[in-house]
N, C-alpha and C positions, 0 to 999 in steps of 0.2 A: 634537157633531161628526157631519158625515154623510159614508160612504165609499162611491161606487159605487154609489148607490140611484136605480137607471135603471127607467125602467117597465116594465112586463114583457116587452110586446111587441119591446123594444128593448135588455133586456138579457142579450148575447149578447155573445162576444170580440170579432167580427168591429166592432159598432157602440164596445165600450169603447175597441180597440186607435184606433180612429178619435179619440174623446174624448182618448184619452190624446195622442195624438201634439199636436193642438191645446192641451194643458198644462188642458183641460177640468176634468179628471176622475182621482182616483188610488185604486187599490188597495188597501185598506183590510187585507185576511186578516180574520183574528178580531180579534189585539191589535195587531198593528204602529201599526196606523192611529189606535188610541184611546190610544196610550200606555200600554199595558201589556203590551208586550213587555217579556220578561227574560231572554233567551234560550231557549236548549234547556232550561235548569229547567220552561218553561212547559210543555211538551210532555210533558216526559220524566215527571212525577210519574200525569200520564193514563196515560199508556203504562205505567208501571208496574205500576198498579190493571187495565189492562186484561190484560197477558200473568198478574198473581196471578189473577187472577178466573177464564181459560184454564186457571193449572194444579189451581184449584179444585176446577173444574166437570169435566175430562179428567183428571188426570195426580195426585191426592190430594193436591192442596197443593203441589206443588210442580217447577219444571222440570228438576230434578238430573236430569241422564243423556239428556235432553231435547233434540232438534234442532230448533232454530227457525229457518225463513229466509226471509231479508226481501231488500226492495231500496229505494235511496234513502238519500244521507246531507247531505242541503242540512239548511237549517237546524231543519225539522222531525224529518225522517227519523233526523239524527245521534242522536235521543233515543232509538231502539229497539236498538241494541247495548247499551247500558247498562242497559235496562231488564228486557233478557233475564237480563245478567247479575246485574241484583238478587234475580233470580227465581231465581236457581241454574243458568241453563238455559246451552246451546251456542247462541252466536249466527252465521250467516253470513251478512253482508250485500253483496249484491250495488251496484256502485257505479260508474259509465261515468267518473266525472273523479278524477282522481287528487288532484288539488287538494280535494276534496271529503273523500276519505280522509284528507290528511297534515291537515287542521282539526281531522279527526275524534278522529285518534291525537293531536294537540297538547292538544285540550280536555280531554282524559281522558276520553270518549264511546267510545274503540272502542280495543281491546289491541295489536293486530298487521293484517296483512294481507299479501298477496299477487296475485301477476298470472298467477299457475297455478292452472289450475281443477283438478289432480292434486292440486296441493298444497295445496289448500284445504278439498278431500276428505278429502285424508290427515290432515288438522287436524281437522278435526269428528269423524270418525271414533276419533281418537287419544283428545282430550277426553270423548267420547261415553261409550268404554269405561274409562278413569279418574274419570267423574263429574265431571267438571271444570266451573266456570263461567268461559267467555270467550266473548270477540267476537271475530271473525275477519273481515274486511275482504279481498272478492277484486274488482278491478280489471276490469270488463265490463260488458255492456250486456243487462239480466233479462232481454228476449225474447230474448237466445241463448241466456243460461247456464240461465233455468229451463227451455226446451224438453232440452238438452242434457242436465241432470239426471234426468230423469224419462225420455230414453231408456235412459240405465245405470240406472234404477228405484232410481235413489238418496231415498229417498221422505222428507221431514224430518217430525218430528212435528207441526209449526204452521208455516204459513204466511197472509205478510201483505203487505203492501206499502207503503211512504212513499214512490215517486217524486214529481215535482210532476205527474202525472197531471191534477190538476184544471184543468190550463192548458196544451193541447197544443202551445204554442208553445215548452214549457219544457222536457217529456218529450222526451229526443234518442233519434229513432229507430235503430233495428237496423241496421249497416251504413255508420253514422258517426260521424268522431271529435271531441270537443265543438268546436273549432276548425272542424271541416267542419262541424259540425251549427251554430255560431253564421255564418256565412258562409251557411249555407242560407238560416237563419232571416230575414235580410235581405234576401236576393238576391230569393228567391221562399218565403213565407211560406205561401201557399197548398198549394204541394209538401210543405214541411215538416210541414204540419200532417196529409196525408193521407198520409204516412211514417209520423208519431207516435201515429196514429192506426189504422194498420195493425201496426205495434209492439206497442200493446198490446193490438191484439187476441190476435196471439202470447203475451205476456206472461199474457192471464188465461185462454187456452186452456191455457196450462201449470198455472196452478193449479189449474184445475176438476180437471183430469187428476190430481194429487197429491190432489184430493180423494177421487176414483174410487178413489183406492186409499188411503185410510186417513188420511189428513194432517184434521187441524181447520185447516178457514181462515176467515179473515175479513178482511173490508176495511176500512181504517183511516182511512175518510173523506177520498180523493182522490178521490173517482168513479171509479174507473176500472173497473167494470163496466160502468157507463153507456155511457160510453168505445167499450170494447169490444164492448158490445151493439151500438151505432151506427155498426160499423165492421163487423159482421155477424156477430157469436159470439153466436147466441141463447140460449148456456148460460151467458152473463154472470153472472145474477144467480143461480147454482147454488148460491152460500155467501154468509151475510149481510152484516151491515155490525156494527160491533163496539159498537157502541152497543145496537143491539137485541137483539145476543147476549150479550152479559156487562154493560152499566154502568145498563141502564137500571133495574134496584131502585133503585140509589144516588139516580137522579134521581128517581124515585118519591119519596124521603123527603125531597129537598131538599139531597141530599148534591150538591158540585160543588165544583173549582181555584178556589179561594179563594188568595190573593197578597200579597206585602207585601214590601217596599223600605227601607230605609235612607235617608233624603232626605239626612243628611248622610254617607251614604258607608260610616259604621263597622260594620264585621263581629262585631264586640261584640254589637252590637243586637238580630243576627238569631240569634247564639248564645244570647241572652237569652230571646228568643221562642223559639226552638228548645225551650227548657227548661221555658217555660210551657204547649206544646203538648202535649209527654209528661207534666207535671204535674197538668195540666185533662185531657185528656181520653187520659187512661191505658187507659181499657176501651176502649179502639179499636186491636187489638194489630195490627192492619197498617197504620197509621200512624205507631204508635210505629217499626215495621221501617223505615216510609221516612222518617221522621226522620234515624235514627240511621243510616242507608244512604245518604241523601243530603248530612250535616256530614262523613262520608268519604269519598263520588265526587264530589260535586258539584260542578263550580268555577262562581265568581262570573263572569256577564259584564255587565259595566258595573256598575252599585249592586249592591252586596249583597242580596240577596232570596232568597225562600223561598214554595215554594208546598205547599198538603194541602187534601188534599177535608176540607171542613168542611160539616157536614149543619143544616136546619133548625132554630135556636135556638142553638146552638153558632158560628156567628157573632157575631151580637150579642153573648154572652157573650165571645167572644175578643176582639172589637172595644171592649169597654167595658174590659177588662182592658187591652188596646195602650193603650188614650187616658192612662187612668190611670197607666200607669208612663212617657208622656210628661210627664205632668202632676207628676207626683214626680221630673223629672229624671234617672231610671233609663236611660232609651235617648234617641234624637233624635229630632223626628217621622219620623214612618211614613206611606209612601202605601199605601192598600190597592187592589186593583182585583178583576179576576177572568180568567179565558179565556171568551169566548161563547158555548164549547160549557158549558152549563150549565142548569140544571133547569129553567130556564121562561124563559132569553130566547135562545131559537131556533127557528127553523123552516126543517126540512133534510131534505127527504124519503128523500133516497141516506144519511143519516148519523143526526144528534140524533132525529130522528122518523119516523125508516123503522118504517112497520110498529106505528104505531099501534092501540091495540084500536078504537077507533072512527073509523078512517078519515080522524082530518084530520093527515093527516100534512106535507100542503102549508099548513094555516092558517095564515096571520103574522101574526093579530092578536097573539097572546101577546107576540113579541118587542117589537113598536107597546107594549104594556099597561106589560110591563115599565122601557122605556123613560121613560115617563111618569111609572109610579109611583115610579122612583126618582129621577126628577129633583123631583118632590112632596117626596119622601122630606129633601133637602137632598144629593145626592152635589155631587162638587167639579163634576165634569162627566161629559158622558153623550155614548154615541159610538152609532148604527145605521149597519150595515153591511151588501153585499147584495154576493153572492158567494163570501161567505170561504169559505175552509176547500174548499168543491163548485165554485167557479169559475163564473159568470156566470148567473145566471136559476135557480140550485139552493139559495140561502138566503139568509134575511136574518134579523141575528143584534142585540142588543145588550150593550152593555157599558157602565161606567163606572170614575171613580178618586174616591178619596175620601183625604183627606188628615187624618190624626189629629194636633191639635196641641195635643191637652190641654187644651183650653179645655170647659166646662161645654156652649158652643152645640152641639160639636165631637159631643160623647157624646150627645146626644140626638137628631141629624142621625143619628150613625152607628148608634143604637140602630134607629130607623128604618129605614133605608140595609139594612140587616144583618139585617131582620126580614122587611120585603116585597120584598127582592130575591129569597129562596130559598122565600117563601113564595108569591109568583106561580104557581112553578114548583111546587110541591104543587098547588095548586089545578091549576093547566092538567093534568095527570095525572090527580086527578080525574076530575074534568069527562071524561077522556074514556073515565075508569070502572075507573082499575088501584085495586086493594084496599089497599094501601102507603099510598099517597095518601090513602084515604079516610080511614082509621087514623087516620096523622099529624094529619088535623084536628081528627078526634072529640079524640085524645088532646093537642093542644095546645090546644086551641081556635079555630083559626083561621076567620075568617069566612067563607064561600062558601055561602052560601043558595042556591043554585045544583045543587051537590054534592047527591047524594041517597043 
């Protein structure tokens, strides 16, 4: 499957929005488009890994007592109120539709909310000094309320952002209400977009500004520094992107959102594998956390499914294990996939490869390699996508699904499948000279004559 793969010179909103209206050409993201969407699960286990890794690296472990505040609760966004709160920490998200909030608090992604910015203060605050972990949900639009906070020098410990930034037609600017802002969006599109676009440059003038004064920020891979850069805040790119600042060991070693499904539906299956996850790989004590963190927040949307970063070799091992207790009757087939933010099939200069040690942080052969190899490999099927996640001419990513059905061909496809999908992504690391990487090879033996 291919989603959005326009040529360079031509891939832009302004030419997609064209494709798209002629029924040309569609939208891919990371998983929607390859079939491995699973909801907010898919997002939410990243997010997770990314705010532990924050309270690591600042906070000794942990977000208790901790203010973190974000904006965005669409279907990605919804993942970081939840993931605050597995962290220990005080979440407030800021969120312009109401509709967006009442999903939010249905799913079981976000505690409470509010449409006073007093009273949502008063919440954080309250929490704050109790140690409390929750999410708090306030009803606005980030380029008022974050300028607004940082003039009462209400200053949170971490700030982030999930709006759909990466597609300004989507981001509704300051000063509209989503009903006026969809009424915009068709009327005149052009207007809309240099609203949403002057939005957020307000939007990450306010975070630099909490930077200035003490707050750890980072950007959650919507672009919207970029954004804001090109709308004229040359202090954009003042705080990283959250891949280069906290996930990128894990992809060094070939750690990455490794996924799995229920094909016929039973919640058994995934409580089964649940169990085989913390059984096998028990010395990974913050995975065993989001296990057992995520069989009690987590609700199923559509099939049953379960997602954990699983690092080079430890796939195939888990994947040979799934096949075989299809194979014995234990669970139903299993589809496996992955998210295409992942250790070697991306290339994402603002996001997965900002900031590269040697500089090719724009190269997209790796995702092309990946692609390849593991349709070689025997996956069910294979999906390149160009756009996701950064929106139009800022990456192109791949993906696949592979479908476990116990058969002998089944385990050896996936052995495969499971070995050079995460091991691309070691080598591309390598190759561009991180020491994790090199490691990993000498000490598995992975081939790359290449590698020095």
């Amino acid at each position: 499957m291919c989603n959005s793969m326009l040529v360079g010179k031509w891939a832009t909103w302004e030419h997609f929005w064209k494709l798209e209206k002629k029924g040309l050409i569609m939208y891919g993201q990371y998983t929607a488009g390859s079939w491995n969407y699973i909801g907010t699960q898919g997002i939410l286990q990243g997010t997770f890994e990314t705010f532990a890794s924050v309270a690591d690296k600042h906070f000794g472990g942990t977000l208790k007592g901790r203010f973190a505040l974000t904006a965005g609760l669409g279907a990605m966004g919804s993942a970081q109120p939840l993931a605050i709160k597995m962290n220990d920490g005080v979440g407030l998200v800021v969120e312009v539709d109401r509709e967006m909030i009442r999903r939010s608090i249905e799913n079981g992604l976000l505690d409470t909310w509010t449409d006073s910015f007093d009273k949502a203060v008063k919440m954080v605050r309250e929490a704050k000094r109790k140690r409390k972990a929750i999410s708090i949900g306030l009803l606005g639009n980030a380029a008022d309320v974050l300028p607004k906070l940082l003039r009462k020098n209400i200053i949170p410990d971490v700030i982030t952002d999930q709006t759909p930034a990466h597609d300004p037609s989507s981001y509704v600017p300051s000063g509209l209400t989503v009903k006026e802002a969809e009424k915009l969006r068709v009327k005149n599109p052009k207007k809309y977009v240099k609203m949403a676009m002057e939005s957020m440059r307000k939007h990450v003038e306010a975070i630099v500004g909490f930077v200035e004064k003490g707050a750890v920020a980072f950007e959650y891979g919507n672009n919207i520094r970029k954004n804001a850069y090109d709308a004229g805040f040359k202090k954009a790119f003042a705080f990283p992107g959250f891949i280069q600042a906290y996930l990128r060991p894990m992809l060094e070693e070939g750690r990455g959102p490794f996924r799995w499904t229920s094909l016929r539906g039973d919640p058994k299956d995934i409580a089964k594998l649940d169990d085989v996850i913390i059984k096998e790989f028990g010395y990974n004590k913050r995975l065993v956390r989001w296990i057992k963190k995520a069989r009690k927040n987590v609700k199923f949307q559509g099939l049953p499914a379960r997602v954990c970063w699983l690092g080079y070799g430890e796939r195939a091992r888990f994947g040979k294990i799934v096949n075989d207790m299809v194979a014995d009757g234990e669970i139903g087939p299993i589809w496996v996939g992955r998210d295409h933010l992942d250790t070697g099939s991306v290339a994402s200069p603002y996001r997965e490869t900002e900031g590269m040690k040697d500089g090719s942080d724009a190269v997209a052969d790796w995702p092309i390699l990946n692609a390849l190899l593991n349709a070689c490999a025997g996956a069910t099927w294979i999906a390149v996508h160009q756009g996701g996640g950064m929106g139009m001419g800022y990456s192109i990513s791949a993906g696949f699904g592979m479908v476990l059905d116990g058969t002998k061909e089944t385990e050896e496809k996936a052995l495969r499948l499971f070995t050079f999908d995460p091991g691309i992504g070691v080598v591309r690391h390598a190759d561009a000279g991180y020491a994790i990487s090199k490691r990993i090879i000498k000490e598995k033996g992975i081939k790359a004559p290449m590698v020095k």
